[in-house]
VOVEX-847583 format. One line per 8 residues: number of its first residue (from 1); their letters; for each residue x, y, z of C-alpha. Coordinates in steps of 0.5 Angstrom, whole numbers, plus 2048, in hexadecimal, padded with zeros to 3 digits. Layout:
N
NUM	A	X:Y:Z  ...;
END
This chain:
396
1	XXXXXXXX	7F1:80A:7DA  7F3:804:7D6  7ED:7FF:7D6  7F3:7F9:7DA  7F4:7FF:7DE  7ED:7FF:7E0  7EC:7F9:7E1  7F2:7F8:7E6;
9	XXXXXXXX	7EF:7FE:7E9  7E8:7F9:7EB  7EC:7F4:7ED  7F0:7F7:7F2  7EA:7FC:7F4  7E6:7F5:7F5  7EC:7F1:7F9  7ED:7F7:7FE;
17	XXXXXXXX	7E7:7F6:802  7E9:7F2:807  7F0:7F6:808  7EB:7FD:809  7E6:7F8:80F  7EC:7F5:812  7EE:7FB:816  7E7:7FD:819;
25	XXXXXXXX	7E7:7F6:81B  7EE:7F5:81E  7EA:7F7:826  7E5:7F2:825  7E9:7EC:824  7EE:7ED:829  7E9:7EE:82E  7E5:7E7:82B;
33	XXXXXXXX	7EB:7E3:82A  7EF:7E5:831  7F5:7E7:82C  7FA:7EB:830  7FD:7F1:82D  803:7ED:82A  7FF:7E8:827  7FA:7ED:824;
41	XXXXXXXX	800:7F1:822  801:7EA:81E  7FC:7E9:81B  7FC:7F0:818  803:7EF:816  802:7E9:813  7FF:7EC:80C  805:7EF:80B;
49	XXXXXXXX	80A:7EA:80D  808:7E6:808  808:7EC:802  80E:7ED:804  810:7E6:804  80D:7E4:7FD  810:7EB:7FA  816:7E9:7F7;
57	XXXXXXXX	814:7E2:7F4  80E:7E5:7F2  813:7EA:7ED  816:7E5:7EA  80F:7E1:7E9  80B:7E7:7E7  811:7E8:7E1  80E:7E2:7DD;
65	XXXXXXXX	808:7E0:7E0  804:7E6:7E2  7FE:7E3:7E0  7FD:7DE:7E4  7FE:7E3:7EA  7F8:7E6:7E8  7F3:7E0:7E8  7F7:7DD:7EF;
73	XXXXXXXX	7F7:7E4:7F3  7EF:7E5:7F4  7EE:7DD:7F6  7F4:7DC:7FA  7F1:7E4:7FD  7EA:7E0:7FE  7ED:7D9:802  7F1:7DE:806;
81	XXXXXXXX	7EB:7E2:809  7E7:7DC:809  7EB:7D9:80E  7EC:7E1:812  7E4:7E1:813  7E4:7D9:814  7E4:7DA:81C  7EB:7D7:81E;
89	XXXXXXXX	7EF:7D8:823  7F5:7DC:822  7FA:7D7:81D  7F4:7D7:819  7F4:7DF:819  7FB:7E0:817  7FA:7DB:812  7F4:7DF:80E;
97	XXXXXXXX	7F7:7E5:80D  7FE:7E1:80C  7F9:7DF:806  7F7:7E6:805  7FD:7E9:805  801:7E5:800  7F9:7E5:7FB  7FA:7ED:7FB;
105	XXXXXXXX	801:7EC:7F9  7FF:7E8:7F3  7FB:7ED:7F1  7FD:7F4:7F3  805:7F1:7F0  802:7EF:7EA  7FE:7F6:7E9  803:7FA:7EA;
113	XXXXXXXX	808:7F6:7E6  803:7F7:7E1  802:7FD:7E1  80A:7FF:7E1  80B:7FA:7DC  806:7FD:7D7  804:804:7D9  80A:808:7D7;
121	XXXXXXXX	80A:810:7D6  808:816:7DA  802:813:7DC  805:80D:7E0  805:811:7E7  7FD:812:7E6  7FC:80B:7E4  7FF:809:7EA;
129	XXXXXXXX	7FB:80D:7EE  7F5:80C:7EB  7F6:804:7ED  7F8:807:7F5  7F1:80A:7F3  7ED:804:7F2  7F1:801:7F8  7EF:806:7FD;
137	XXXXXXXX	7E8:806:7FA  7E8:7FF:7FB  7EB:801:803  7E5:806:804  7DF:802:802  7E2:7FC:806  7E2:801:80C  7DB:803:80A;
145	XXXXXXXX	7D8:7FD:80A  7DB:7FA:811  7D9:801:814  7D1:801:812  7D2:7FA:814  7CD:7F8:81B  7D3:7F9:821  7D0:7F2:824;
153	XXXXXXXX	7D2:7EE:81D  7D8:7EB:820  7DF:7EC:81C  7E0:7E7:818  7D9:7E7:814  7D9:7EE:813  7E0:7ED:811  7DE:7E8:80C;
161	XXXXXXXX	7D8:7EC:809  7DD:7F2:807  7E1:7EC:804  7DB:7EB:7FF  7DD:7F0:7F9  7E4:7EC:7F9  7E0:7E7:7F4  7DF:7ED:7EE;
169	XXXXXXXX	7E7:7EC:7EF  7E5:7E6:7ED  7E1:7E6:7E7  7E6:7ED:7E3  7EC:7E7:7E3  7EA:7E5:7DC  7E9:7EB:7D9  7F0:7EE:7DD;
177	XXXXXXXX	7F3:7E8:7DA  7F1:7E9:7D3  7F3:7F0:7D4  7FA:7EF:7D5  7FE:7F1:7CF  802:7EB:7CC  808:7EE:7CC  80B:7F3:7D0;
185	XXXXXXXX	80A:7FA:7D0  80D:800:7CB  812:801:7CF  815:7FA:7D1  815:7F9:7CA  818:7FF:7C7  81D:7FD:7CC  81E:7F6:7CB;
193	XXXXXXXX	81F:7F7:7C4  824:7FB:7C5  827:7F8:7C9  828:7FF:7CE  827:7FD:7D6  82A:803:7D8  826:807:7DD  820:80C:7DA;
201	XXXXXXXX	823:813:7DB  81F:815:7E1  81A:81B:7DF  81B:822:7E2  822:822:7E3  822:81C:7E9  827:818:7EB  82C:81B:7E5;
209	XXXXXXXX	832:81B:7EA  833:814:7EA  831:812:7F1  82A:80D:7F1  823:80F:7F4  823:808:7F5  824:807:7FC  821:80D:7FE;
217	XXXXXXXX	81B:80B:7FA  81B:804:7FE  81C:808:805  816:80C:804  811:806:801  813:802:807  812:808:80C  80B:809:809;
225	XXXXXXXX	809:803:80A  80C:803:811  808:809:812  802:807:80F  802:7FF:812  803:802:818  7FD:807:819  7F8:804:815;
233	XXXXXXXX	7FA:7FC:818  7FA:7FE:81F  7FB:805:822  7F4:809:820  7F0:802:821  7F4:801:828  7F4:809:82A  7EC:809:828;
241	XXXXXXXX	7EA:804:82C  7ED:804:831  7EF:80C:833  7E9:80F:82F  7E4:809:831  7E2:80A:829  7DE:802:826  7DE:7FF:820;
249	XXXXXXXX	7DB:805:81D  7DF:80A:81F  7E5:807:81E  7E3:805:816  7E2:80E:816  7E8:80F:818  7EB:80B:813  7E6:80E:80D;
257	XXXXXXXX	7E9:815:80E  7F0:813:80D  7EE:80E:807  7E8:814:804  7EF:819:805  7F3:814:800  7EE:812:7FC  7ED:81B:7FB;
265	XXXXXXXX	7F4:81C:7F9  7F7:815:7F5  7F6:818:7EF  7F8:81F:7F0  7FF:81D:7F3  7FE:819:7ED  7FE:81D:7E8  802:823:7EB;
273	XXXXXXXX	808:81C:7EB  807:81C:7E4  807:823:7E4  80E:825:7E9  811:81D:7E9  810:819:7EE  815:81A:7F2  814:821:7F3;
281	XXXXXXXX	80E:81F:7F6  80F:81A:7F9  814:81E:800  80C:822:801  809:81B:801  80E:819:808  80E:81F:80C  807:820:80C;
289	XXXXXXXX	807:819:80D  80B:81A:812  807:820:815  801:81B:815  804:816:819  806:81A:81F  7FF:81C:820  7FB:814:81F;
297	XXXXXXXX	801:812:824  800:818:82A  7FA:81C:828  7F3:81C:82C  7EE:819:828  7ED:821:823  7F4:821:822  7F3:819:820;
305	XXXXXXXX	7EE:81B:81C  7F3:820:817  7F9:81B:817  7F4:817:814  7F2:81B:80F  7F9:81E:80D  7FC:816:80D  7F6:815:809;
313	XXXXXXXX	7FA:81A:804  800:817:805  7FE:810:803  7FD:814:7FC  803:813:7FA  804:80C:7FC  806:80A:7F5  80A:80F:7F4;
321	XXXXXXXX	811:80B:7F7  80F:808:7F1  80F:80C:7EB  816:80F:7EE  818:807:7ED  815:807:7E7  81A:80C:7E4  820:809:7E6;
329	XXXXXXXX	820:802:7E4  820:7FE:7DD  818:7FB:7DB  81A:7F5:7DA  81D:7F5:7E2  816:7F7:7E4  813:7F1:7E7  819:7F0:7EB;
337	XXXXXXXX	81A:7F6:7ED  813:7F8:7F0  813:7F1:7F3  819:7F4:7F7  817:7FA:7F9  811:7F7:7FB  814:7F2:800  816:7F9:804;
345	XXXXXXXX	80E:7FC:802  80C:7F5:806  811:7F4:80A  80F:7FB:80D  807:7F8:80D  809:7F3:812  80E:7F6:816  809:7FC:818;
353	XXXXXXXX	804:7F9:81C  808:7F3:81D  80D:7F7:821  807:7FB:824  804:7F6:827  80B:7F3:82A  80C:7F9:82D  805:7FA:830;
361	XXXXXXXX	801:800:830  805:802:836  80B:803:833  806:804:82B  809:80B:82C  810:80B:829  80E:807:823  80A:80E:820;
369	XXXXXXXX	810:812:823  816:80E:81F  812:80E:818  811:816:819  818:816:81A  819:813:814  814:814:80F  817:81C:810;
377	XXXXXXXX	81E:81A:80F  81D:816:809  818:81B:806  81E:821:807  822:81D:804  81E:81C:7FD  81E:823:7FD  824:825:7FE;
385	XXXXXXXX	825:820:7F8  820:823:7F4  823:82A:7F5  82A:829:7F4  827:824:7EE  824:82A:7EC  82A:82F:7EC  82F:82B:7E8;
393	XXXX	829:82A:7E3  829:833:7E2  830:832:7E2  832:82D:7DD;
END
């Protein structure tokens, strides 16, 4: 791992906190600020509505201004949780994780066009991977410490103590910043001078028979995060709380098995990415993701806690989307590119508890039902792609 990689590991492992917390608490806030479920669904969705918003501005920003993405993700991250935890009613709620959504999009959009833009070669897909570690790292010890902290503290000020860490994120802008290279990476310029801006050859064979991943590798980082938005945002902390009489604690365990189970396999899937391509890897990922849904949305509390743990290992492949979409496009679209492909990432964010809490817990059932649905149609697809992707490889 390069040493600007590891920094921006630190960085987005610091930032991440509050995302793991949020979830534990989301019972607590709803019962102390009287929040009826679309209103909660709300303000849960409003984080990756202003991800998704910010995305495509944020490509053409992040294209020459990376730097400055990384000093002001962090603090605008902080004014945004500030305002979370400040006690207001509901439009302040919306506000600060408005806030915090488009914090994070600073930063994980200026980490992952970093990374793209200047880690090339076969350690892409581990590279990748090793951030998404750092992140869920980062998840897992914001849920720990909102679980060890007294039931009796009231949400806000717990959620503010988890917050905490956000100031390491703080102190590495520095030394991230002058870590930076001063030009773009080997292979940006090996093909700006060249003056090549022909798509990469796809490794193993993919995508030689003329027809683009592209739209299937949108679909399938959109319905990822639809799943994971929806399970994690609303579905377990609701169905634990109120079906299963499970507290504040209860609710972070949960959500610790299906971060421990990410956090186990990210750099295997990594590196079996690096080995077999990402987008042989990729169809496994949405069926057991797809598997994993059914049981979170209609289990008993046992078979919940398996969904848990399988979404977790589904959750593995979360950048995976991306090393396929880094195979077929020119570097010097890089920014552009991940800004649009994360408008259906974060599109899918807000949509998932969004659409959860206008639907109601009544009718919550039909959200988990369709995204199984899909993640299975999507995967079957890829997996036909990459069979007949291999054939016509053997046979030309």
């Amino acid at each position: 791992m390069t040493s600007l990689t590891a920094l921006l590991c630190v960085m987005t492992f610091s930032n991440i906190f509050s995302g793991g917390a949020f979830p534990a608490v989301l019972p607590d806030m709803a019962k102390s600020a009287a929040l009826a479920d679309w209103q909660l669904g709300l303000v849960a969705g409003a984080f990756g509505f202003a991800r998704m918003v910010a995305d495509v501005p944020l490509g053409l920003f992040l294209t020459h201004n990376l730097r400055r993405a990384m000093w002001l993700g962090p603090l605008v991250l902080a004014i945004g949780a500030l305002c979370l935890t400040s006690g207001g009613g509901f439009p302040i709620l919306v506000l600060g994780r408005l806030l915090m959504g488009l914090g994070q999009a600073l930063s994980m959009m200026g980490g992952l066009t970093a990374i793209l833009r200047f880690q090339s070669g076969k350690s892409l897909a581990s590279a990748l991977n090793a951030y998404e570690l750092s992140a869920m790292i980062g998840m897992l010890g914001g849920v720990i410490m909102i679980g060890a902290l007294p039931s009796s503290l009231a949400w806000n000020t717990a959620l503010l103590l988890t917050c905490a860490p956000q100031l390491i994120g703080v102190l590495v802008i520095p030394k991230l910043v002058a870590a930076l290279p001063a030009h773009d990476g080997p292979l940006f310029a090996r093909q700006m001078t060249s003056g090549a801006t022909a798509k990469p050859a796809a490794p193993h064979g993919m995508a030689r028979d003329g027809a683009s991943l592209v739209p299937l590798v949108f679909a399938a980082g959109g319905l990822v995060a639809l799943a994971y938005s929806t399970m994690e945002q609303f579905l377990i902390p609701l169905r634990a709380s109120r079906e299963f009489g499970l507290e504040r604690s209860g609710v972070a365990r949960l959500l610790m098995v299906q971060q421990i189970f990410d956090i186990a396999a990210l750099i295997p899937v990594g590196l079996l990415a690096d080995r077999r391509g990402a987008a042989r890897v990729l169809p496994l990922i949405l069926l057991v993701m797809a598997a994993a849904n059914a049981l979170v949305g209609f289990g008993s509390l046992p078979f919940v806690v398996v969904g848990c743990a399988l979404f977790g290992l589904s959750m593995a492949g979360w950048m995976l989307p991306l090393g396929v979409l880094r195979q077929e496009t020119p570097a010097e679209h890089i920014a552009w590119r991940t800004g649009l492909y994360r408008v259906s990432v974060d599109g899918g964010i807000f949509l998932g508890p969004f659409l959860s809490g206008v639907l109601g817990m009544r009718h919550a059932g039909f959200l988990p039902a369709f995204w199984t649905l899909a993640l299975a149609v999507t995967g079957l697809l890829l997996l036909a792609r990459a069979r007949r992707s291999s054939t016509m490889a053997v046979h030309g």
